[in-house]
N, C-alpha and C positions, 0 to 999 in steps of 0.2 A: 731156596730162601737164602736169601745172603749173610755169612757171618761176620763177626765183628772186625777181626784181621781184614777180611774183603774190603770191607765198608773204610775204614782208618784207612786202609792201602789207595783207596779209590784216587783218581786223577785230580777230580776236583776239591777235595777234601787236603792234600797231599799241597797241591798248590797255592791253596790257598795260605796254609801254616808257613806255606816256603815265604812268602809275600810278608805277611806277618812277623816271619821272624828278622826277616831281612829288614824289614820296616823301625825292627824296635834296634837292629845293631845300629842303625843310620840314626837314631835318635838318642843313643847310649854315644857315638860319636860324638857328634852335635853335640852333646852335656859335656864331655871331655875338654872341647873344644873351650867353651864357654868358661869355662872352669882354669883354663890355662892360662888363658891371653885376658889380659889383664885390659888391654886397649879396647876390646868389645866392651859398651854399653848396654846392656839391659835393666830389664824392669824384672826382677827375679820376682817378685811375686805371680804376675802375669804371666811368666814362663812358666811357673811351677803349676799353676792353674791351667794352661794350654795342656800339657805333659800329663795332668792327672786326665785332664779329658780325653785324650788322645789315647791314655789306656784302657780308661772303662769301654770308652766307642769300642776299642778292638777286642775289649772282653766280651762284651756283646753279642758282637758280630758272631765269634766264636762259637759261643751258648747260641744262639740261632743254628750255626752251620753243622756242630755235634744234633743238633736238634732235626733238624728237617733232613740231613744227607746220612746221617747214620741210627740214632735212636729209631726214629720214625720206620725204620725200613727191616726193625728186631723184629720176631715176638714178643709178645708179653709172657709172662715178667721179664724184664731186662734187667740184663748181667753185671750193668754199671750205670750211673745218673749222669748227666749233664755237666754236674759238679765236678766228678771225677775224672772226668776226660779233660773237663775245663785246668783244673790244677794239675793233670801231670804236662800238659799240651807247655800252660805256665812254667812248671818247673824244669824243663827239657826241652823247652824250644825258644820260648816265649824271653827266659829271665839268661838263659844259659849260654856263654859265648864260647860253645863248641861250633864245630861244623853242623852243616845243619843234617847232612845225612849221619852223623853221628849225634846228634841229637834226636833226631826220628825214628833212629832206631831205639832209643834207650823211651824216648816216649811209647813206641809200641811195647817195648817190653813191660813196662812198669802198668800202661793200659788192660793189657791179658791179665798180669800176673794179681790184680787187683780185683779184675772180673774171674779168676780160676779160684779166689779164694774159699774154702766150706767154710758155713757157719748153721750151730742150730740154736733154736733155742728155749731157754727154760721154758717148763709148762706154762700154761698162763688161760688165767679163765677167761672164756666166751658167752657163757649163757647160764643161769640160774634157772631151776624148776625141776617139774620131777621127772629126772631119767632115767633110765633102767642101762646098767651095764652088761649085755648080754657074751661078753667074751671069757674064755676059760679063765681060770685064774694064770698058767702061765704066758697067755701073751699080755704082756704089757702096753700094747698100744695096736690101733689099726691105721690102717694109711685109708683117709678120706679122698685125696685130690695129687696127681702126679704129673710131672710135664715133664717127660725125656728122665734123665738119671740128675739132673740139674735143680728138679723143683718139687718139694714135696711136702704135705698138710697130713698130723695123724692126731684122730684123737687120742688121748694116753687116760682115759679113763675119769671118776666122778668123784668129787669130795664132798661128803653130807656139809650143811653147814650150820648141826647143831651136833655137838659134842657128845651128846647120848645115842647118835644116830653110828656117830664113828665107830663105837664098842661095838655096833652089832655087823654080823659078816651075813654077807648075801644078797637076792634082790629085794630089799626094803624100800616100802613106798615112802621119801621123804625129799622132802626137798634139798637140790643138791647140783655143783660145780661142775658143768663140764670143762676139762681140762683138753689143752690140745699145745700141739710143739709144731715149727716149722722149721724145715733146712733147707739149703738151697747151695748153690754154685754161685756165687755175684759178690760185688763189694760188700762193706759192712753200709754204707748207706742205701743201697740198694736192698740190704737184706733187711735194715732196717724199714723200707719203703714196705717191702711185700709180708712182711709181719704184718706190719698196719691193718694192710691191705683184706689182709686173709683173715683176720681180727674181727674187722669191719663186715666182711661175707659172713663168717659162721655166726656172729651174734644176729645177723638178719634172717640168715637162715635157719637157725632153730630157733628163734621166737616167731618163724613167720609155723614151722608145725608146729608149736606150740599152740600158737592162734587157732589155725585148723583142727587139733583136737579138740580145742572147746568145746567147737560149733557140733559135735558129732550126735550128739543127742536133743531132742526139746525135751525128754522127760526132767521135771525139774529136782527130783529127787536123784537122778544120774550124772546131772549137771553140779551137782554139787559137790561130786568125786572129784577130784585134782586129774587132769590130765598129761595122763605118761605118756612118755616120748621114751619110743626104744632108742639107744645109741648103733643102730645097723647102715652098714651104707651099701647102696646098690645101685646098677648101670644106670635099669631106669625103673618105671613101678612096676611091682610081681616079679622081678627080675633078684635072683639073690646069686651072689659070688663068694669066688676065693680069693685073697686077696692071698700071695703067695710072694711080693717083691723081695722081702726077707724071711725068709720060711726059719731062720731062728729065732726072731720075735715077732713077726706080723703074720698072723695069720685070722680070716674069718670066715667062723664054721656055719654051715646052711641052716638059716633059723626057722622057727617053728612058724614064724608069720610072716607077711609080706613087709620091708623093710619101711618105716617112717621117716627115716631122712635122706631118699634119694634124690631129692631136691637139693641139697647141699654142695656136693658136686658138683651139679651144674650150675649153679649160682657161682661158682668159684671159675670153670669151665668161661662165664658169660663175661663174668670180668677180667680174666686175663684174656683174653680172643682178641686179635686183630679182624677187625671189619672192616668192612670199605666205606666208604664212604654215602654210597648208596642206600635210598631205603633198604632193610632187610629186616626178617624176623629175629635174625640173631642180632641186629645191631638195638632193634627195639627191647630183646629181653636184655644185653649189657645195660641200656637206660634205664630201665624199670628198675632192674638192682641196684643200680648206683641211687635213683630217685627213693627209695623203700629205706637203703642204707641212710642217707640225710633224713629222711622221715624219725628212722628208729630215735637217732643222737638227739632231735628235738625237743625242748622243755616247752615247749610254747607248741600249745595241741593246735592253738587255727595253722602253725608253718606245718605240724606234722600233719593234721587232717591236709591240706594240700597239697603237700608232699604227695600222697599215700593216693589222692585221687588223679594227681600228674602220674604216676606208676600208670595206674588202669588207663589214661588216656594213651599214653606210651604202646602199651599193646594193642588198644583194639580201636583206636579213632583214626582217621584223617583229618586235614584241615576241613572242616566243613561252618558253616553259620549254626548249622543246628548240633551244635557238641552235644550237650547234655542230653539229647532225645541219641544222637548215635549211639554215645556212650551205653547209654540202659537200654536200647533194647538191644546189642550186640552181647552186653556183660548177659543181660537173660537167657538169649540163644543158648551163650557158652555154657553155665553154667545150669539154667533149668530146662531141663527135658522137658516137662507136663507142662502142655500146653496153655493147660486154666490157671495153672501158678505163674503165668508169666507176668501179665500185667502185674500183680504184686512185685514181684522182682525189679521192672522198669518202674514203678513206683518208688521203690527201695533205693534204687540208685540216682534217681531225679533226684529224690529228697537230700541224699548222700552229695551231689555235686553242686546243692541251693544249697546248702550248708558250708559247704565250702570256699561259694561267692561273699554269701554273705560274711562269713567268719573274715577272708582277706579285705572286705571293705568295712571292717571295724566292726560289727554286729556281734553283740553279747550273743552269746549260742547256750542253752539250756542244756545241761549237762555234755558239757562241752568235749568235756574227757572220754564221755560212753559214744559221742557222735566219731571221734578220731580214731576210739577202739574199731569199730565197724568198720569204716573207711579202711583201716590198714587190714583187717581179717578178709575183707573183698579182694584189696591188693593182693595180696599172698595168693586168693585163689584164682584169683586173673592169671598170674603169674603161673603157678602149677597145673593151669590147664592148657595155657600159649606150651609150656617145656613140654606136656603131654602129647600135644599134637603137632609139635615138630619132631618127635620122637618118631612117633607114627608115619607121616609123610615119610620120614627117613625109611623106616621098615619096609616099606611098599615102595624104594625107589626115589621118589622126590626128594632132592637132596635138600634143595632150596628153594620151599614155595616162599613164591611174593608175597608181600605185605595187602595189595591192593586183591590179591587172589583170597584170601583168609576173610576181609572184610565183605568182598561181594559175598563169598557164599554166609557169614553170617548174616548180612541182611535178606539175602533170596532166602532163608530158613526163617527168617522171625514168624511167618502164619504156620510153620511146618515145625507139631511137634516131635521132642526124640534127641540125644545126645547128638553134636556133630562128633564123625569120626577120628574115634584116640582119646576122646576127653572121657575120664571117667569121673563118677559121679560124686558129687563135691557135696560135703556137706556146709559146706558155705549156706544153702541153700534154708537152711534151716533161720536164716536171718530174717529173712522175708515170710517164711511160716510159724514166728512166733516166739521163736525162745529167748531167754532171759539170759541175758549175758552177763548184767550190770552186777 
């Protein structure tokens, strides 16, 4: 993979600045010129207006050229923005009437030394509800999500958010802050960018298990308990680890149950991923999260019901005329095993995607708020069953099944009931058998 020195050194990139800078001494000339001789005529306003334009065009140009010949060809997260390359190129090449290999060189240096920068930062909350902090008291944080020695997400633990709650030490059921910190290697706008970024995953991602516990019972006296969300993180489901990167403060010890937020990771995993461009299952779950992500921020339930049923299209449709009949009877495959519970399910999801049209062509929706709840608790489980069964594929070898392989075998399974293989059993399923969410 190429890095960033590589990419800045490159021929075309290298040229192009040469061209550019040479371009602005011949117009810093030209001004000098203009400026001296007293016998030249001009229209200095229209000069000055040429000259501004003449700089944005090449500002432009530049931000395109940073853009498609070297960001584009990083991983994700990257080390420096568009921005930053933009203004030191400016300040060292652009504005500067050095040589231009002594300019290039002081532009690569101030480019590294910009992207070598550490930064972390204060705690900051992600998600409200009741979670359990299952690590010793002396580690103070566990590492959620890690890219090389460059990128790193840890949660640092839970703050009640009533006052009475704080006096008491232990695991108590109450409602409460998950806190989480990010560092990284990159600019401060860049590091500013992947804060955002990771902000925007963990709040998706633990309100999406949040969701999921709901759904785990129809008993209505069970459903009335508040649904905990352990703070554990793992490879993938049933899978429990050590997390050892700094064995003086991160460490996580083998818990008593199988982990609840090992979805988190890979939701962080999908958004920073380079994809090709090509259908893929991985290109389809980075869309679903991103789609889920704009669903959550929504104040306006028809954009988030919408959102939240673009996600489920995202993983399990092709373009077809009959979307909504694809949709529901693929989501039923996936998620309902029992045969005679299916048509309920493609029921459930028709009704979920007529609700949907109607709500974006202006149609009052009757409890409009309970239909978006649903909609997004489906998503999530679309979701955690697509990461299941690429997990799976992986185990057994298939590094990368098609999108179009995924979809045929769930439609050759719709008369055939029984879990497809890797998906485990979703209590999603309880939406369509009854229980009371509202």
């Amino acid at each position: 993979m190429p890095n960033l020195p590589g990419l800045l050194n490159a021929r075309g990139v290298r040229d192009w600045l040469r061209e550019s800078a040479e371009g602005e001494d011949r117009l810093r000339n030209f001004d000098r010129l203009l400026r001296s001789d007293e016998s030249i005529v001009t229209d200095s306003l229209e000069y000055k207006k040429a000259l501004e334009r003449t700089h944005r065009e090449r500002r432009t140009r530049m931000r395109e050229l940073f853009r498609e010949r070297v960001l584009s060809q990083l991983d994700p997260p990257l080390p420096v923005t568009v921005r930053d390359l933009t203004d030191a190129a400016e300040c060292h090449l652009i504005r500067s009437e050095c040589d231009f290999e002594v300019g290039y060189s002081a532009f690569l240096d101030a480019a590294m030394g910009t992207a070598a920068a550490w930064h972390r930062s204060r705690p900051f909350a992600v998600a409200e509800g009741y979670f359990l902090w299952e690590l010793d008291p002396s580690d103070d944080q566990v590492c959620v999500w890690r890219r090389g020695d460059d990128f790193a997400v840890h949660f640092t633990g839970t703050v009640p958010l009533e006052a009475e709650d704080a006096a008491v030490r232990g695991q108590i059921i109450s409602r409460r802050q998950v806190m989480a910190t990010v560092e990284a290697k990159c600019s401060m706008t860049a590091f500013r960018r992947f804060q955002n970024d990771v902000r925007d995953v963990l709040r998706t991602g633990l309100r999406t298990v949040h969701h999921l516990k709901r759904v785990l019972s129809v008993d209505p006296e069970e459903a009335r308990l508040p649904p905990i969300v352990r703070l554990c993180v793992s490879v993938s489901p049933g899978i429990e680890i050590h997390l050892d990167d700094h064995p003086a403060r991160v460490r996580m010890r083998e818990a008593r149950m199988p982990a609840d937020c090992w979805i988190v990771p890979e939701m962080l995993d999908a958004v920073f991923a380079r994809t090709s461009k090509k259908d893929s299952i991985d290109r389809r779950i980075r869309n679903a999260v991103l789609l889920l992500i704009e669903a959550d921020r929504q104040r306006n339930d028809a954009i988030g019901l919408s959102l939240a049923i673009g996600a489920v299209e995202a993983l399990v449709c092709r373009n077809s005329d009959a979307l909504s009949q694809m949709l529901a009877e693929n989501v039923a495959v996936l998620l309902e095993p029992e045969g005679h519970e299916r048509p309920r399910a493609v029921a459930f999801c028709k009704q979920l995607y007529d609700a949907r049209s109607r709500a974006l062509h202006g149609s009052h929706l009757e409890q409009e708020r309970s239909v978006r709840r649903r909609a997004r608790i489906l998503a999530g489980a679309v979701l955690k069953a697509i990461l299941e069964r690429r997990d799976h594929m992986r185990r057994i070898g298939i590094d990368a099944e098609r999108p179009d392989d995924l979809l045929r075998e769930l439609q050759d399974a719709k008369f055939s009931p029984g879990e497809v293989p890797g998906v485990s059993d979703s209590a999603v399923r309880n939406l369509w058998r009854g229980a009371d969410l509202d």
